[in-house]
PDB file as gemmi writes it, atoms N, CA and C in Angstrom:
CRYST1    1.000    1.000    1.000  90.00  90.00  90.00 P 1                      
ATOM      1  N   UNK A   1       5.218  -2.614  -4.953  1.00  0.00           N  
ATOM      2  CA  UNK A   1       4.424  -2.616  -3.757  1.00  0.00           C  
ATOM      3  C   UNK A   1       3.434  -1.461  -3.847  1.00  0.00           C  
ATOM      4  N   UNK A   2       2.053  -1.700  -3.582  1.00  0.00           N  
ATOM      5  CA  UNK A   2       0.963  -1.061  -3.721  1.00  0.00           C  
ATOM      6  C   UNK A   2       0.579  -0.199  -2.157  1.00  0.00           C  
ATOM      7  N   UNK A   3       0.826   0.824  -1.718  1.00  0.00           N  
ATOM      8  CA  UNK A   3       0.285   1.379  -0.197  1.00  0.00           C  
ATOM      9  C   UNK A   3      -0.833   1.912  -0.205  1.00  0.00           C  
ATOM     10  N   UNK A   4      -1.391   1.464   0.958  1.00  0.00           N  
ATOM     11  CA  UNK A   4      -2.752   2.544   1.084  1.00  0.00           C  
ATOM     12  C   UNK A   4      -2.331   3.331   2.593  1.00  0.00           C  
ATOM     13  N   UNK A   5      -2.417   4.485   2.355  1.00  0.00           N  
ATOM     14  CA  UNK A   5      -2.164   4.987   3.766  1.00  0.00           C  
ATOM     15  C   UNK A   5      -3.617   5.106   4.328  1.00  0.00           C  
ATOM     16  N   UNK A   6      -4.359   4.803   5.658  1.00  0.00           N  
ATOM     17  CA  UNK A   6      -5.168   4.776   5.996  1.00  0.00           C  
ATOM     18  C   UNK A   6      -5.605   5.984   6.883  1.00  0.00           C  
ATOM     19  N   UNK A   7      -6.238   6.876   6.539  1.00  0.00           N  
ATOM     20  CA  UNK A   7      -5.673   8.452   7.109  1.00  0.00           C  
ATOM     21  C   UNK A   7      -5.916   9.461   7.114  1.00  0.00           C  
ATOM     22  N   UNK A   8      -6.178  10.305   6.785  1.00  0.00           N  
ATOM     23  CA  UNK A   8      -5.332  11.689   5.847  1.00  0.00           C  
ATOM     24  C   UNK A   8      -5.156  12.658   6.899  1.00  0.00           C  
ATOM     25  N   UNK A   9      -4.744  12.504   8.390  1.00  0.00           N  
ATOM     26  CA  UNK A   9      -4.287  13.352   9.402  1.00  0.00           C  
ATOM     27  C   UNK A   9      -3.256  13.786   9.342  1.00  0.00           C  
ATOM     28  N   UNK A  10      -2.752  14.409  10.266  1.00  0.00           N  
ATOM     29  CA  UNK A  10      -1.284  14.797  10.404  1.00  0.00           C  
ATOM     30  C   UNK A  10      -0.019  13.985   9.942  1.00  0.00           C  
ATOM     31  N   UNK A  11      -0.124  12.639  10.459  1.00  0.00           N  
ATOM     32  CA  UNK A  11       0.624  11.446  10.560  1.00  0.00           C  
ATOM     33  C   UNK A  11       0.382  10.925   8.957  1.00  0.00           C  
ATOM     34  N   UNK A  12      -0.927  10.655   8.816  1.00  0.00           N  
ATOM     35  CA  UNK A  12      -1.089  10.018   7.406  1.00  0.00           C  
ATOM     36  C   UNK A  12      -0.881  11.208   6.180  1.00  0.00           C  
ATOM     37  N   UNK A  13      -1.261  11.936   6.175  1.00  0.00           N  
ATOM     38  CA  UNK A  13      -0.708  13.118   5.349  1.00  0.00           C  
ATOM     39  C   UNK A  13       1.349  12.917   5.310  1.00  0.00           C  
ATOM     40  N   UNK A  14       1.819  13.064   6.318  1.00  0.00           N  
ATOM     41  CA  UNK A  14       3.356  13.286   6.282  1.00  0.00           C  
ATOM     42  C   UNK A  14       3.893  12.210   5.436  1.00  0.00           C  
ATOM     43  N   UNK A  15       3.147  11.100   6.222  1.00  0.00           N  
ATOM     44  CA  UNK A  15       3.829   9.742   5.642  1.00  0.00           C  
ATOM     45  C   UNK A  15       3.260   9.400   4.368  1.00  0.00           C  
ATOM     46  N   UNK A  16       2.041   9.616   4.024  1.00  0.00           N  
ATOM     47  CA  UNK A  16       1.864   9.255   2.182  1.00  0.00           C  
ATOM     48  C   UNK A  16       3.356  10.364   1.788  1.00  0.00           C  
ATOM     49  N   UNK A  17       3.280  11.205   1.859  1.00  0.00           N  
ATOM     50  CA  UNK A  17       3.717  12.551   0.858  1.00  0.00           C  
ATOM     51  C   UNK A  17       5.243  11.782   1.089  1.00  0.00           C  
ATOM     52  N   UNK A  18       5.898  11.641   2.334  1.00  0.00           N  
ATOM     53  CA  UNK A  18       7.937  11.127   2.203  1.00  0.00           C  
ATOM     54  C   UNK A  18       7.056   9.949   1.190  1.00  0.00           C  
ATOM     55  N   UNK A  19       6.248   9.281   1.491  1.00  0.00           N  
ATOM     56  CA  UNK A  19       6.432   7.587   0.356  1.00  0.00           C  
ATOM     57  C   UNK A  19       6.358   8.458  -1.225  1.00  0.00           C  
ATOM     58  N   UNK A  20       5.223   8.893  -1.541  1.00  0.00           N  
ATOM     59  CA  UNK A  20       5.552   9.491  -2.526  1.00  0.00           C  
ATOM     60  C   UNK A  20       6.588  10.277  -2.995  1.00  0.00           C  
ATOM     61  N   UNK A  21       7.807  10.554  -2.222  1.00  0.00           N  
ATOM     62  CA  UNK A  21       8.425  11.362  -2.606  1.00  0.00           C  
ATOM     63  C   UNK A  21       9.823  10.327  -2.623  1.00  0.00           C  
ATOM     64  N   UNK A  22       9.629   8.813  -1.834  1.00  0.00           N  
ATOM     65  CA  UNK A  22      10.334   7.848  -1.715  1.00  0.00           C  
ATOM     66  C   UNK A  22      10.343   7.198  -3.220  1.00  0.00           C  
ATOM     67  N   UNK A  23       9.404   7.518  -4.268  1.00  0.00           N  
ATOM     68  CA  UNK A  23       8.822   6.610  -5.186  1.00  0.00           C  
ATOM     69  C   UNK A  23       8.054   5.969  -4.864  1.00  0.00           C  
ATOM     70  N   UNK A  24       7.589   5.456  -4.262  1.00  0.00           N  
ATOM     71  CA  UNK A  24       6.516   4.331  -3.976  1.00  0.00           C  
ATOM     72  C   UNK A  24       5.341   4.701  -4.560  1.00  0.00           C  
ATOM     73  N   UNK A  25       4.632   3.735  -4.653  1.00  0.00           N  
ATOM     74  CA  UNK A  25       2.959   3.572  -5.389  1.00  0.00           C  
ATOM     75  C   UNK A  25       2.287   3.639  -4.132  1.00  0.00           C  
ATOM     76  N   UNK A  26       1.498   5.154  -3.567  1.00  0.00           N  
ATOM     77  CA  UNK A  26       1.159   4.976  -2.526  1.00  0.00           C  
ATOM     78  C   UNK A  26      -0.542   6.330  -3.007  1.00  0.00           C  
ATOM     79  N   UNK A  27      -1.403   5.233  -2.151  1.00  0.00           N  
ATOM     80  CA  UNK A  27      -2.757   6.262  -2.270  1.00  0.00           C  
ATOM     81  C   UNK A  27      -2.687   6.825  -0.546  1.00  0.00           C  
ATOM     82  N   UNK A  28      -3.987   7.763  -0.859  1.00  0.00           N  
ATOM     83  CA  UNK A  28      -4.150   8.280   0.498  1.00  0.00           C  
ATOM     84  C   UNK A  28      -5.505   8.192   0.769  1.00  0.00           C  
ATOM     85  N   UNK A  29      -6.366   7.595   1.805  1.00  0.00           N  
ATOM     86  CA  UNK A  29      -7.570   7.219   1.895  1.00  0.00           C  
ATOM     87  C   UNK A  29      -8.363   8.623   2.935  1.00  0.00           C  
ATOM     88  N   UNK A  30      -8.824   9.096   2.448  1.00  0.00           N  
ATOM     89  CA  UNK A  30      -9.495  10.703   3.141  1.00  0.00           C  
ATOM     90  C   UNK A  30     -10.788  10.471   3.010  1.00  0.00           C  
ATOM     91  N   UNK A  31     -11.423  11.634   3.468  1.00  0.00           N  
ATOM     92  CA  UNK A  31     -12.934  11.861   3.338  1.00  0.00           C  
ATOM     93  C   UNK A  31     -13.428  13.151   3.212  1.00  0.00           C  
ATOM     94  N   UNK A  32     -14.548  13.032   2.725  1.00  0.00           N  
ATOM     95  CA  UNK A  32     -15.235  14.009   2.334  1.00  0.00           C  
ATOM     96  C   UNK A  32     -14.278  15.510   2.167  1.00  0.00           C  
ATOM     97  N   UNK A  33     -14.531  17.073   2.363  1.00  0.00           N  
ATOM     98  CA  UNK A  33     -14.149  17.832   2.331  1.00  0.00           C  
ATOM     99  C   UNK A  33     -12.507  18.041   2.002  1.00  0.00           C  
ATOM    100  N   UNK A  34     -12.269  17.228   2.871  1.00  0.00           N  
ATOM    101  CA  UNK A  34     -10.660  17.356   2.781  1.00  0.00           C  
ATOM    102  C   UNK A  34     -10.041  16.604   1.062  1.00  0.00           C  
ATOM    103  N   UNK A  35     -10.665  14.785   1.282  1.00  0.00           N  
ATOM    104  CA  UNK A  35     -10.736  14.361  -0.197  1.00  0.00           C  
ATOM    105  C   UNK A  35     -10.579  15.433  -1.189  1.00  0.00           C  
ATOM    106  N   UNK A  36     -11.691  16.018  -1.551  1.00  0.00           N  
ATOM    107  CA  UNK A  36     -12.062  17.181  -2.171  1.00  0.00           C  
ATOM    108  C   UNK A  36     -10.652  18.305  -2.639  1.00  0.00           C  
ATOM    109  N   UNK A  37     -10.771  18.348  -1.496  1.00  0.00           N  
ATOM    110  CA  UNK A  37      -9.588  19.525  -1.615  1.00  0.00           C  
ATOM    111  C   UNK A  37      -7.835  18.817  -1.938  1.00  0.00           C  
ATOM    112  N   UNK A  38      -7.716  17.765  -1.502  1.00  0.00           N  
ATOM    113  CA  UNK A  38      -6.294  17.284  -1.998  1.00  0.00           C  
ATOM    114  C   UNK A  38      -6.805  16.959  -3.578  1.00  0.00           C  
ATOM    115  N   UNK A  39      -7.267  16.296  -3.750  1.00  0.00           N  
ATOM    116  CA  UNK A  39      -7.612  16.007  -5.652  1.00  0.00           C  
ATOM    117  C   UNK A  39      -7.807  17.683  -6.457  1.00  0.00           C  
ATOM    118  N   UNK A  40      -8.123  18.607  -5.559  1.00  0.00           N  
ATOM    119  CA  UNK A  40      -8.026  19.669  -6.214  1.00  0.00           C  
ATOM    120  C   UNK A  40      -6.614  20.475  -6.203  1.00  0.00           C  
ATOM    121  N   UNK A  41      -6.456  20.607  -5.015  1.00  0.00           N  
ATOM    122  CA  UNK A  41      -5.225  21.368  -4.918  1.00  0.00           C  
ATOM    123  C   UNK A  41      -4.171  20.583  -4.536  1.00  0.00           C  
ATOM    124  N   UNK A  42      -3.845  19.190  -4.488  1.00  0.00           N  
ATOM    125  CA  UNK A  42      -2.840  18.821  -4.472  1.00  0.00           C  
ATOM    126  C   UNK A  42      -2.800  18.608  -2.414  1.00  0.00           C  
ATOM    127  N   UNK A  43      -1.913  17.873  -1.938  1.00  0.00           N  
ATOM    128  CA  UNK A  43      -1.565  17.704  -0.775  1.00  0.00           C  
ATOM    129  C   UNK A  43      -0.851  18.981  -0.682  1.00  0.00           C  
ATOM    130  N   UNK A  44      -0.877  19.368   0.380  1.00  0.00           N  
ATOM    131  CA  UNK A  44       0.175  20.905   0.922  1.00  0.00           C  
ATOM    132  C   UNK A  44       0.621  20.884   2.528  1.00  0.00           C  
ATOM    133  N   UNK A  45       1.912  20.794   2.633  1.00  0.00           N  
ATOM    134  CA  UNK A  45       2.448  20.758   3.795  1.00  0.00           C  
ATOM    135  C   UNK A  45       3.228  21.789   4.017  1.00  0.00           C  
ATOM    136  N   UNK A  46       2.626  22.709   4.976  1.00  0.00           N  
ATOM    137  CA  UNK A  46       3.922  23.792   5.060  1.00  0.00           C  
ATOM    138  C   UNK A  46       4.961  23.291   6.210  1.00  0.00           C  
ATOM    139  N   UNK A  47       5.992  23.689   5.761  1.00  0.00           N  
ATOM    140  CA  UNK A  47       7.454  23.380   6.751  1.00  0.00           C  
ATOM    141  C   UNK A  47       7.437  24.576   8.038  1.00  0.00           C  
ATOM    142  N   UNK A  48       7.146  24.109   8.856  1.00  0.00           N  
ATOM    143  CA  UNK A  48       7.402  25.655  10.269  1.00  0.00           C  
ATOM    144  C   UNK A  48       8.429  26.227  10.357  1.00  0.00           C  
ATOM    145  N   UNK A  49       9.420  25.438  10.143  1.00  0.00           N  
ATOM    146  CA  UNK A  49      10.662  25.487   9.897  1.00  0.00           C  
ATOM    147  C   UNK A  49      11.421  26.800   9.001  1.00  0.00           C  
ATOM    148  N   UNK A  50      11.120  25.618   7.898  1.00  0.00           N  
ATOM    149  CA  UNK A  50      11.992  26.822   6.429  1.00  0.00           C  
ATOM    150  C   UNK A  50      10.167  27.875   5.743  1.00  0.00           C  
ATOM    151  N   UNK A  51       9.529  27.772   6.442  1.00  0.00           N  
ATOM    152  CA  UNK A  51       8.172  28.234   5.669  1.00  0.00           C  
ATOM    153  C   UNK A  51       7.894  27.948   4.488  1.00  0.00           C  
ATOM    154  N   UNK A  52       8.009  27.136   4.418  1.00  0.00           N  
ATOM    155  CA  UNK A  52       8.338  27.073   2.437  1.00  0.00           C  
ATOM    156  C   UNK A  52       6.984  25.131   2.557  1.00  0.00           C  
ATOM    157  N   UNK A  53       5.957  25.858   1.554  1.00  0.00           N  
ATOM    158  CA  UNK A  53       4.813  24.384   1.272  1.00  0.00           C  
ATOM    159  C   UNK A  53       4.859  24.134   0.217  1.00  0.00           C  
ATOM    160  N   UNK A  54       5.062  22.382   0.373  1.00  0.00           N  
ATOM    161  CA  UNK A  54       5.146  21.624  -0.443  1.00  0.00           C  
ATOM    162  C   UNK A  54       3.914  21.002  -1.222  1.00  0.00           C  
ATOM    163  N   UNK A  55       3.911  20.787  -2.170  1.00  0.00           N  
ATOM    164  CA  UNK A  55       2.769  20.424  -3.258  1.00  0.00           C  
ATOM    165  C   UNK A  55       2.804  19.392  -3.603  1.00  0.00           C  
ATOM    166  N   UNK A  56       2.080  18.092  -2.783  1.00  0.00           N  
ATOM    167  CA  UNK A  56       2.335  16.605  -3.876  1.00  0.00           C  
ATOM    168  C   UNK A  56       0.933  16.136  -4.689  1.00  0.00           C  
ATOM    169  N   UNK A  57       1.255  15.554  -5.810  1.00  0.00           N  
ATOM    170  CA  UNK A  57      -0.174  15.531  -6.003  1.00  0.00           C  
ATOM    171  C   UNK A  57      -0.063  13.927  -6.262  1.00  0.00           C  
ATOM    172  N   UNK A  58      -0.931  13.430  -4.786  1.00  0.00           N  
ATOM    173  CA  UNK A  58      -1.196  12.221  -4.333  1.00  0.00           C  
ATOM    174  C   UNK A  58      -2.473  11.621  -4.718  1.00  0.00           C  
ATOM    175  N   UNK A  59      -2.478  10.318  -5.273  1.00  0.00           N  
ATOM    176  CA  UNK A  59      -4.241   9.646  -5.534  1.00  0.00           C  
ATOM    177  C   UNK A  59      -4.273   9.617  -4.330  1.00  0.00           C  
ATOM    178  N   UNK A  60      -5.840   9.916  -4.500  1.00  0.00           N  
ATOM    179  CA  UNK A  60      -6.623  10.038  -3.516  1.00  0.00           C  
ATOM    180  C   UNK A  60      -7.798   9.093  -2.703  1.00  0.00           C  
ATOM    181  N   UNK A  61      -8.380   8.557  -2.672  1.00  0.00           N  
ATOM    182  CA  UNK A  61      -9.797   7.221  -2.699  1.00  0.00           C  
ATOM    183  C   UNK A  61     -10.285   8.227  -0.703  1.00  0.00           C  
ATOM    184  N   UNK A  62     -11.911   7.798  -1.457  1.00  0.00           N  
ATOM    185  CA  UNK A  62     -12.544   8.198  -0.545  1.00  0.00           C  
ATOM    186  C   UNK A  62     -13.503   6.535   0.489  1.00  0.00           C  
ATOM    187  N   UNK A  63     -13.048   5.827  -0.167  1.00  0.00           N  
ATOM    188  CA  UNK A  63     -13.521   4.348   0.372  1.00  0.00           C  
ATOM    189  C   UNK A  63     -13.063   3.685  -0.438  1.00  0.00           C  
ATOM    190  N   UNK A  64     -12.970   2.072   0.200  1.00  0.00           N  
ATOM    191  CA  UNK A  64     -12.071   0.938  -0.108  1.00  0.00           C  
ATOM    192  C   UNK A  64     -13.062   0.535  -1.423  1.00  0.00           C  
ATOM    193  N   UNK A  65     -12.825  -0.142  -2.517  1.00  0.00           N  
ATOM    194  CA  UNK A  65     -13.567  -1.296  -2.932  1.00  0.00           C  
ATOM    195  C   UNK A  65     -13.197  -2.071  -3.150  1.00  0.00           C  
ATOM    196  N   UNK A  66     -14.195  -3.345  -3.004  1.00  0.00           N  
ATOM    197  CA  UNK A  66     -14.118  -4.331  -2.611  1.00  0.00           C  
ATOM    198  C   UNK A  66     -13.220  -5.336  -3.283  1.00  0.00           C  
ATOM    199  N   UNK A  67     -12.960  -5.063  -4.274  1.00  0.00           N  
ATOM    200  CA  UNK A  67     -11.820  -5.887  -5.213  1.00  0.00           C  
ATOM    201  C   UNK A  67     -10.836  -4.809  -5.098  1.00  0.00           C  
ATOM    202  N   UNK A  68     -10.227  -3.966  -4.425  1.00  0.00           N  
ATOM    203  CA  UNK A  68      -8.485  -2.917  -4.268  1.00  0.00           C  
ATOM    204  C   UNK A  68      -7.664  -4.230  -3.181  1.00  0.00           C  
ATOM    205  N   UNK A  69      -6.711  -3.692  -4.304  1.00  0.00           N  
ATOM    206  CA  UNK A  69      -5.091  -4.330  -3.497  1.00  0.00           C  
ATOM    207  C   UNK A  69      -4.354  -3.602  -2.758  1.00  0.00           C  
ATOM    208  N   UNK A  70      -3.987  -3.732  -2.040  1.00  0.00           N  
ATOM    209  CA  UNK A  70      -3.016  -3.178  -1.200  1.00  0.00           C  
ATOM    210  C   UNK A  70      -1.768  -4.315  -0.652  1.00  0.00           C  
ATOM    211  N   UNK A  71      -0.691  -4.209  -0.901  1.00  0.00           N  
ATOM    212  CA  UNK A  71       0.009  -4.494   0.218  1.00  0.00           C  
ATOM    213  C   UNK A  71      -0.319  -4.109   2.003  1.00  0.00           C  
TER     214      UNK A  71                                                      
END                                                                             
């Protein structure tokens, strides 16, 4: 199964990173600046919690094309 998370907010950030961390084949659809910065430095979520940020390094796509699959 192919995911596109449609996103890259709070919500779409959390949930690509558990799928990726579920195994799943999952992209994350962002824009501009931010795009940028996850393909560079990786997704980063700090925990408020235990303080401790996590590093996933998630594909990224900055727009659909017109022949992509998704489930």
């Amino acid at each position: 199964m192919k995911i596109l998370v449609y996103g890259a907010g709070v919500l779409g950030c959390n949930l690509a990173r558990n799928l990726l961390r579920a195994g799943k084949d999952v992209t994350l659809l962002a824009r501009g600046n931010w795009a940028a910065e996850i393909r560079r430095n990786g997704l980063r979520i700090k925990d408020k919690f235990s303080f401790c940020t996590s590093v996933s390094r998630i594909p990224v796509v900055t727009e659909l094309a017109p022949d992509a699959m998704y489930d």
